[in-house]
C-alpha positions as CSV (number, residue, x, y, z in Angstrom):
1,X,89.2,88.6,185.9
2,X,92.8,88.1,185.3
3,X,94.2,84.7,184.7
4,X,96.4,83.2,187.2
5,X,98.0,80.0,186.1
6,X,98.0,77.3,189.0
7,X,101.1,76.2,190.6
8,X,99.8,72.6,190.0
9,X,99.2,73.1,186.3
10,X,102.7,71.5,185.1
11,X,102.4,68.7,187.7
12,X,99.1,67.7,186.6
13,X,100.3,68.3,182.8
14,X,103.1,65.4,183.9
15,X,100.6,63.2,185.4
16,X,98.1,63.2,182.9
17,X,98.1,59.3,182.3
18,X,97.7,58.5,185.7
19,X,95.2,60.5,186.3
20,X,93.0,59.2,183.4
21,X,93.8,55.7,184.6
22,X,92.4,56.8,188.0
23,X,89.4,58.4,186.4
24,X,88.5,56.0,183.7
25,X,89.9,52.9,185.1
26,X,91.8,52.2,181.2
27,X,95.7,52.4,181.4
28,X,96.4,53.8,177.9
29,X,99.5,52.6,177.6
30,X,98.3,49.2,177.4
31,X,95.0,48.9,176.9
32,X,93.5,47.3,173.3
33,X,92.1,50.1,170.3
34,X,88.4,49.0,170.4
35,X,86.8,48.4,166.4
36,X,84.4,50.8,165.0
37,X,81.5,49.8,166.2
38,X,82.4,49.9,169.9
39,X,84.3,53.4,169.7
40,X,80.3,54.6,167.8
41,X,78.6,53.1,170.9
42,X,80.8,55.0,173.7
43,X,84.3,53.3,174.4
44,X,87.2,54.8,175.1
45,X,88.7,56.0,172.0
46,X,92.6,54.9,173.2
47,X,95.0,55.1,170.1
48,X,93.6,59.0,169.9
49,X,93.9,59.9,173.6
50,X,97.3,58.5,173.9
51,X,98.3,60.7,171.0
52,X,96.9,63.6,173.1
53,X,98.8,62.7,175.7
54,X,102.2,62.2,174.1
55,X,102.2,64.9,172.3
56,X,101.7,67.1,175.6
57,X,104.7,64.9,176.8
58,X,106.8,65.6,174.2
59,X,106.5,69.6,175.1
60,X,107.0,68.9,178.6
61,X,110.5,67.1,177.8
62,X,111.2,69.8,175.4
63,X,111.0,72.5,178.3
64,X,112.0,70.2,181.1
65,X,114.9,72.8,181.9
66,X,112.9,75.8,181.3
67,X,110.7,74.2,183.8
68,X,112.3,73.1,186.5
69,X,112.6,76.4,189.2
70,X,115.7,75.1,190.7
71,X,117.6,76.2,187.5
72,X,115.6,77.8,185.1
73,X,116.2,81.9,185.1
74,X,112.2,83.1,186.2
75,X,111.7,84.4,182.2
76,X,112.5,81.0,180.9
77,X,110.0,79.5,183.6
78,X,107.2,81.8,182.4
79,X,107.9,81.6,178.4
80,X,107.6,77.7,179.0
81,X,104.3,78.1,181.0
82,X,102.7,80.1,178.5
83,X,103.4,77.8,175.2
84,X,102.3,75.1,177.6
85,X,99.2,76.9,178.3
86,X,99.0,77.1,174.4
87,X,100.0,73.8,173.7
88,X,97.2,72.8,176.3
89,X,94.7,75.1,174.8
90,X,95.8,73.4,171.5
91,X,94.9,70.0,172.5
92,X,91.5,70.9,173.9
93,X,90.6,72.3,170.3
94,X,91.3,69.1,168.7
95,X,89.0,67.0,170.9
96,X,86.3,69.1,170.4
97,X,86.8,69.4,167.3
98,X,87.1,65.5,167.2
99,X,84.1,64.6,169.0
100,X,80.3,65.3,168.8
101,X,79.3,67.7,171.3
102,X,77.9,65.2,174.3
103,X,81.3,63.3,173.7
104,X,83.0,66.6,174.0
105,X,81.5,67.1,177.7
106,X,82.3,63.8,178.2
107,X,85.6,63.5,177.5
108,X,88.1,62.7,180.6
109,X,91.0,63.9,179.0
110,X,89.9,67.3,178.2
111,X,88.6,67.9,181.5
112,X,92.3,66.7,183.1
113,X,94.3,69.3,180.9
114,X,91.5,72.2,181.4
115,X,91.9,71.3,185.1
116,X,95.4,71.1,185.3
117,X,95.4,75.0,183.2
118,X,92.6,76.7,185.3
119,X,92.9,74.9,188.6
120,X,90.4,74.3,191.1
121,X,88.7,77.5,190.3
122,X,87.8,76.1,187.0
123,X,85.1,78.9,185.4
124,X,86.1,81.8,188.3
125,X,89.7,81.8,186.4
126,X,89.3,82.1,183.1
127,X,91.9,82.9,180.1
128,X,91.1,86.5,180.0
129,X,91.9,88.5,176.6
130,X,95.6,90.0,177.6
131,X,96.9,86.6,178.6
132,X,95.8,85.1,175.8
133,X,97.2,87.7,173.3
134,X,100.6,87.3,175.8
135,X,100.6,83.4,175.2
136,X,99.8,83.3,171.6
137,X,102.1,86.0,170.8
138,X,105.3,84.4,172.6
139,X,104.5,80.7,171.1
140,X,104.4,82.8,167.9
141,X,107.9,83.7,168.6
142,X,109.5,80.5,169.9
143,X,108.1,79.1,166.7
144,X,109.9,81.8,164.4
145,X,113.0,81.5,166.3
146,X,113.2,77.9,166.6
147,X,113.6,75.5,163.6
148,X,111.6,72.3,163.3
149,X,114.8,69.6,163.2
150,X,116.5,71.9,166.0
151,X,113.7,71.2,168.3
152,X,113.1,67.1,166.9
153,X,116.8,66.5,167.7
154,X,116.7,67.5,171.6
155,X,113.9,64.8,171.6
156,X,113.3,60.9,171.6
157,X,110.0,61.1,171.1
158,X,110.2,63.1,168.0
159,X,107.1,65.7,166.7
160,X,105.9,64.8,163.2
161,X,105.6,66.9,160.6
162,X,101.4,66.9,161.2
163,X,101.8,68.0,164.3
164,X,104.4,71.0,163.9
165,X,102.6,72.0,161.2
166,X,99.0,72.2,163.0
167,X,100.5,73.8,165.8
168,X,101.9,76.6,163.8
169,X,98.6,77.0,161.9
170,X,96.9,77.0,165.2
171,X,99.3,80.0,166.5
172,X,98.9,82.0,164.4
173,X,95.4,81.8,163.4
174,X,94.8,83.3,166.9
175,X,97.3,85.9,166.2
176,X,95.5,86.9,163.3
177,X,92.5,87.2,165.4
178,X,93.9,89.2,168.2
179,X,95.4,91.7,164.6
180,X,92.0,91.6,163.3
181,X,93.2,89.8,160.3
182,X,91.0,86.5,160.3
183,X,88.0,87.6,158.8
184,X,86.7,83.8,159.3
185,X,86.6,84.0,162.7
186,X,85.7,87.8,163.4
187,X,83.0,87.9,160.7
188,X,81.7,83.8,160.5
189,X,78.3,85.3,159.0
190,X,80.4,87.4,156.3
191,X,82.2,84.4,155.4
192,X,79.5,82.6,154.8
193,X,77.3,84.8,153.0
194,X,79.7,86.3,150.8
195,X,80.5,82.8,148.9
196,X,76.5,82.4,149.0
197,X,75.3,84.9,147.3
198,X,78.3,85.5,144.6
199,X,78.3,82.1,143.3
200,X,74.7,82.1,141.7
201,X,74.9,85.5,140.6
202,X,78.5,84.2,138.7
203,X,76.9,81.4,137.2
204,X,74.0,83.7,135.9
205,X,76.8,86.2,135.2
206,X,78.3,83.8,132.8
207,X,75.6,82.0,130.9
208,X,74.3,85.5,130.1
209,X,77.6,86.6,128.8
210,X,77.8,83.9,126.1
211,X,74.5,84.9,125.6
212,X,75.3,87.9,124.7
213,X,78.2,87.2,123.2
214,X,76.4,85.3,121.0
215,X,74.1,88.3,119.9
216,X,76.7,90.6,119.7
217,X,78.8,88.3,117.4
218,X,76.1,88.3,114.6
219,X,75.1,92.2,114.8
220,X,76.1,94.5,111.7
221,X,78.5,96.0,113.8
222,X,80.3,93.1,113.6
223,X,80.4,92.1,109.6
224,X,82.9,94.4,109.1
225,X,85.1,93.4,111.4
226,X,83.9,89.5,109.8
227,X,84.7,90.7,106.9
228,X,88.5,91.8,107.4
229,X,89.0,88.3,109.0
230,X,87.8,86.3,106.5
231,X,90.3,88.1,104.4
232,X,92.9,87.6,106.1
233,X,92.0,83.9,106.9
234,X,91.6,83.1,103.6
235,X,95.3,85.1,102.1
236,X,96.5,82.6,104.7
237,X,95.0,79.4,103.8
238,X,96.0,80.3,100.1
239,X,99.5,81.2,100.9
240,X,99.6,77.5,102.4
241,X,97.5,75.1,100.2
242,X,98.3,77.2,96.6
243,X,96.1,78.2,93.9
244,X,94.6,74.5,94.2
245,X,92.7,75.7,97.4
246,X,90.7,78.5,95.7
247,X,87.6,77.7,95.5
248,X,87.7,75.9,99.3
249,X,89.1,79.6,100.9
250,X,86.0,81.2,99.4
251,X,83.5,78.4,101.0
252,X,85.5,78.2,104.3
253,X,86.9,81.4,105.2
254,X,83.1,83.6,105.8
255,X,82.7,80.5,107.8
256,X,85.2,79.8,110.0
257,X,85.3,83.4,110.5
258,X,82.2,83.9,112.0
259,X,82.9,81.3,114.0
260,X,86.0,82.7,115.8
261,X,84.3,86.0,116.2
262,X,81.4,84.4,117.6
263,X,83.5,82.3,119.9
264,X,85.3,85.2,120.9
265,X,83.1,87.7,122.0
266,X,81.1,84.5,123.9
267,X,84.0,83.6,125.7
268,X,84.8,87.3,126.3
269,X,81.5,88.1,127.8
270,X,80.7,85.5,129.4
271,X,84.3,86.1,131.3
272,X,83.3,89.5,132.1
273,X,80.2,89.2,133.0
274,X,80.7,87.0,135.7
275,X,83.5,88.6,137.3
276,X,81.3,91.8,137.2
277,X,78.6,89.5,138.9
278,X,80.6,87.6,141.4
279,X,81.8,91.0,142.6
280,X,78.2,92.2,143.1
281,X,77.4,89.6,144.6
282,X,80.3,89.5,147.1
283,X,79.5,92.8,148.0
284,X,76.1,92.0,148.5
285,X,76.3,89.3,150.7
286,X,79.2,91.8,152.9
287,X,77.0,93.8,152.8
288,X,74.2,91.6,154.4
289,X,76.6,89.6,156.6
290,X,78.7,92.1,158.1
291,X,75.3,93.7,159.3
292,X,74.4,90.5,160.9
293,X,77.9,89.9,162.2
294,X,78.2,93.7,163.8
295,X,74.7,93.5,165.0
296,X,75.3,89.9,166.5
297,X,78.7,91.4,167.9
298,X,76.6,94.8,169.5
299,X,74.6,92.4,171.4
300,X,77.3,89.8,172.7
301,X,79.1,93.0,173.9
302,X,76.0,94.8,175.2
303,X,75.3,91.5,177.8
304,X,79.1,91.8,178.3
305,X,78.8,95.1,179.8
306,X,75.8,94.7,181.4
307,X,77.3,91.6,183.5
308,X,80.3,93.5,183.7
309,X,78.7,96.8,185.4
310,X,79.8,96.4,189.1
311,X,82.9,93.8,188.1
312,X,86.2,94.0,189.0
313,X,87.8,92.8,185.9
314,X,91.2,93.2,188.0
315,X,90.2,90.9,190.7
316,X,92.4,87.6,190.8
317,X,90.7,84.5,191.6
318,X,91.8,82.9,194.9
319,X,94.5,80.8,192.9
320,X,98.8,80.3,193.9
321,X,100.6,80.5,191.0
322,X,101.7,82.9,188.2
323,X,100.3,86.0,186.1
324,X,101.4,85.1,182.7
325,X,101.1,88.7,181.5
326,X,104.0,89.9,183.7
327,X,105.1,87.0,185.3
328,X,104.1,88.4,188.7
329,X,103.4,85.8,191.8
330,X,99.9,85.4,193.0
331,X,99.0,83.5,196.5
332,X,95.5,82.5,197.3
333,X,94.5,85.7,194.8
334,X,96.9,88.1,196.3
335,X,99.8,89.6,193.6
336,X,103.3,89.9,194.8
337,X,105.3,92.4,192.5
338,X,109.1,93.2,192.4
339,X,109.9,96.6,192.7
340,X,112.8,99.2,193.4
341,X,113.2,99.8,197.0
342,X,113.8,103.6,195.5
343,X,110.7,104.0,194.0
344,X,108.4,102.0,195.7
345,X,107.1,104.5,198.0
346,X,106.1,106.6,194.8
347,X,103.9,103.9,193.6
348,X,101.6,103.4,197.4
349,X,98.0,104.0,197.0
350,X,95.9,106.5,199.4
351,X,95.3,104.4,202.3
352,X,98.2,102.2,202.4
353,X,100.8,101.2,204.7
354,X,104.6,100.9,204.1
355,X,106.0,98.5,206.1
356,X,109.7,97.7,205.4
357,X,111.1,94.9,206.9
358,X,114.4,92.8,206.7
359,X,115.1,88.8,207.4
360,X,118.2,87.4,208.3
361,X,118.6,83.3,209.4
362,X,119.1,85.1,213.0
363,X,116.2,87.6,213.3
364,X,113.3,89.5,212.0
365,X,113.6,93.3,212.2
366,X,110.6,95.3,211.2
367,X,110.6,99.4,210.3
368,X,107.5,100.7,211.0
369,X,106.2,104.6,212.9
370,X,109.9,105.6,213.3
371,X,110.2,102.0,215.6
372,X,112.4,99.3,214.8
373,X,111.5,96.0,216.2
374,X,113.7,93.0,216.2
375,X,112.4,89.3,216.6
376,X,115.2,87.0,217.3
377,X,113.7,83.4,215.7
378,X,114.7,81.5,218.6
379,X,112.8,84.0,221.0
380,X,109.7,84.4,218.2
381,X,107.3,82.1,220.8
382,X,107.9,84.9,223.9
383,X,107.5,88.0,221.8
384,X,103.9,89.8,223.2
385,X,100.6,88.6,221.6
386,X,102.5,86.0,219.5
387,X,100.4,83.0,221.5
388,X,97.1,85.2,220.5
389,X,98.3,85.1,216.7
390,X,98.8,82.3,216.1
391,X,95.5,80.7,217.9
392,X,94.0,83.2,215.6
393,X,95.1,81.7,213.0
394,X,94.6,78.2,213.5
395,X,90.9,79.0,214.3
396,X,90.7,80.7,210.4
397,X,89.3,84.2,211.6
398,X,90.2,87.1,209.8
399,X,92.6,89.2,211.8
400,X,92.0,93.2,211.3
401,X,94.6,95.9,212.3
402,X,92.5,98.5,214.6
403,X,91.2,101.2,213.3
404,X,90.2,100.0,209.8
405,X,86.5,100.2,208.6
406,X,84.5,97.4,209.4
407,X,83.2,95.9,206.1
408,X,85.3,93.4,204.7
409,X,88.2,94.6,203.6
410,X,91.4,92.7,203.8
411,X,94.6,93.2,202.0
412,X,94.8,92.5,198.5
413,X,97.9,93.3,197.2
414,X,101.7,92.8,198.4
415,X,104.5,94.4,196.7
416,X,108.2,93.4,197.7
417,X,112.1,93.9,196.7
418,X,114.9,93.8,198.8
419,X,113.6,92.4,201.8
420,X,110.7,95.3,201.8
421,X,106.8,94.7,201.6
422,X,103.6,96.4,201.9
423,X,100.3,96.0,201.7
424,X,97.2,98.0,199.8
425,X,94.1,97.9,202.0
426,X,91.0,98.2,199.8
């Protein structure tokens, strides 16, 4: 189901202190932090829910322009209500990531901003996948193109560096996931098992190594290699201390040359084998969790599809507001699009009527069957069946034109530029 973003959603965003006040009776901007003990046994955590909701406020007077319709350009209006749906989505993270999971379906605050971004549909409209990827990817960009002190000094109530810097992480994190880059949050089993099983066989990679560094180090392989270093040890002790240091190079040098060598080829091994042994092990435990992780992901897309069979994945939920994939208008579920008078007739479905029309502050003047009708607004109320209309409408039936089937099928879609609309009849 696409997502339709409610026309309420930045009104509610605004009102967000009042309407925990109403909900939860404590006016955060006022009320008393309570102590440890109080927040453990269920109180109203105030000092961190008033940083939730400032921080939404400081977006909101960040895009005041971009939000207002009166002035804002339409692309400006939608950018701004897709980083708020971010910035909202953002914020709902945090308190769950914040709270134990009974707090978490307790909290006030995150039901107001998940209310205020899905609408009264709540579950029925649903972030689906292309909106989110649409959202992330332009709050990716304003981010990029906009520098943290540019954006602090349009405010008064001024982002900290925390918070800039989690947001950004946030972002794009979830582009990473929508690239297939974050391995942590495609593969979580992977993750997990990789670290699991190469860190034991390291450590037993390691200890082995000096082991057998060890060995290796007093092997007859070795002395004459020991030999040759002794040698030169000793020419370089003598070279140093003199002829008075004779008899110590002859003691020391078979000594502290076994010693290096032995050090050496421990340190060496040891190195070795446990890079050679972490990297088994990493690929074991990929090996083990991407088979968990693919077969966990088979299933999870397996129910999808089963609950999916007989779905329409296009269908909008009965929401007024805006696609935030194309900007597109949506009332009560029904899509209005902007298109080329020029084209438009190219782009009909089978089975639809083309009805062109054109409103002036005088009259309405409708082109439809080669007949032009004109309804003069002052006259609209003597115009035939106009009386019949609109007592249909009051009454809430469903008016049909004649001749359509009759299950229920009622227009979904409206498409209009210049003055010129039709409708698709499923």
């Amino acid at each position: 189901m696409t997502f339709v973003s409610p026309e309420t959603c930045i009104e509610k965003l605004r009102n967000l202190r009042n309407n925990y006040k109403d909900k939860t009776g404590v006016d955060l901007s006022t009320a008393k932090q309570p102590n440890t003990l109080l927040l453990w046994a269920g109180s109203k955590d105030v000092k961190t829910r008033n940083k939730d909701i400032e921080y939404i406020d400081k977006w909101l007077d960040l895009f005041e322009r971009q939000l207002d319709k009166a002035t804002a350009t339409h692309n400006d209006y939608i950018e701004a209500l897709r980083i708020m749906t971010i910035v909202s989505l953002s914020r709902i993270k945090d308190i769950a990531n914040e709270c134990t999971i009974p707090a978490t379906a307790r909290s006030e605050t995150k039901k107001l901003i998940h209310d205020a971004v899905h609408g009264e549909q709540g579950n029925n409209n649903y972030l689906d996948d292309e909106t989110r990827a649409a959202c992330y990817y332009t709050a990716q960009r304003f981010l990029y193109e906009n520098k943290f002190n540019q954006i602090n000094e349009q405010l008064k109530n001024k982002f900290t560096d925390k918070e800039w810097s989690k947001f950004i992480g946030f972002v794009n994190n979830q582009c990473d996931i929508y690239q297939g880059k974050n391995i942590k949050n495609n593969f979580p089993i992977t993750r997990i098992m990789m670290p699991l099983c190469a860190t034991p066989l390291r450590i037993i990679g390691t200890s082995a190594g000096w082991v057998f560094g060890d060995i290796t180090s007093r092997t007859t392989t070795m002395l004459p290699m020991q030999g040759k270093l002794a040698v030169a040890i000793g020419y370089g002790m003598y070279m140093m201390m003199g002829s008075t240091a004779g008899t110590g190079v002859l003691i020391l040098t078979p000594t502290y040359a076994a010693k290096l060598i032995e050090s050496v080829s421990g340190f060496t091994l040891s190195w070795l084998c446990g890079v050679i042994m972490g990297a088994t092990g990493n690929l074991i435990g990929w090996t083990l969790g991407m088979s968990l992780d693919l077969s966990w992901q088979l299933i999870v897309k397996g129910f999808q599809t089963l609950s999916n069979i007989g779905y329409d994945s296009n269908k909008l939920a009965k929401v007024s507001g805006h696609l935030l994939t194309d900007g597109s208008q949506a009332i009560n579920g029904v899509v209005i699009k902007a298109m080329c008078s020029e084209s438009i007739k190219e782009h009909i479905p089978e089975g639809s009527v083309y009805v062109p029309y054109c409103i002036t502050d005088q009259e309405l003047t409708i082109h439809y069957d080669n007949t032009v009708t004109t309804i003069p607004f002052n006259k609209i109320g003597e115009q035939p069946h106009i009386k019949e209309l609109m007592q249909y409408i009051a009454s809430g039936k469903t008016l049909r034109p004649t001749g359509l089937p009759e299950n229920d099928e009622t227009p979904s879609v409206m498409q209009l530029e210049d003055n010129e609309i039709f409708s698709e009849l499923h």
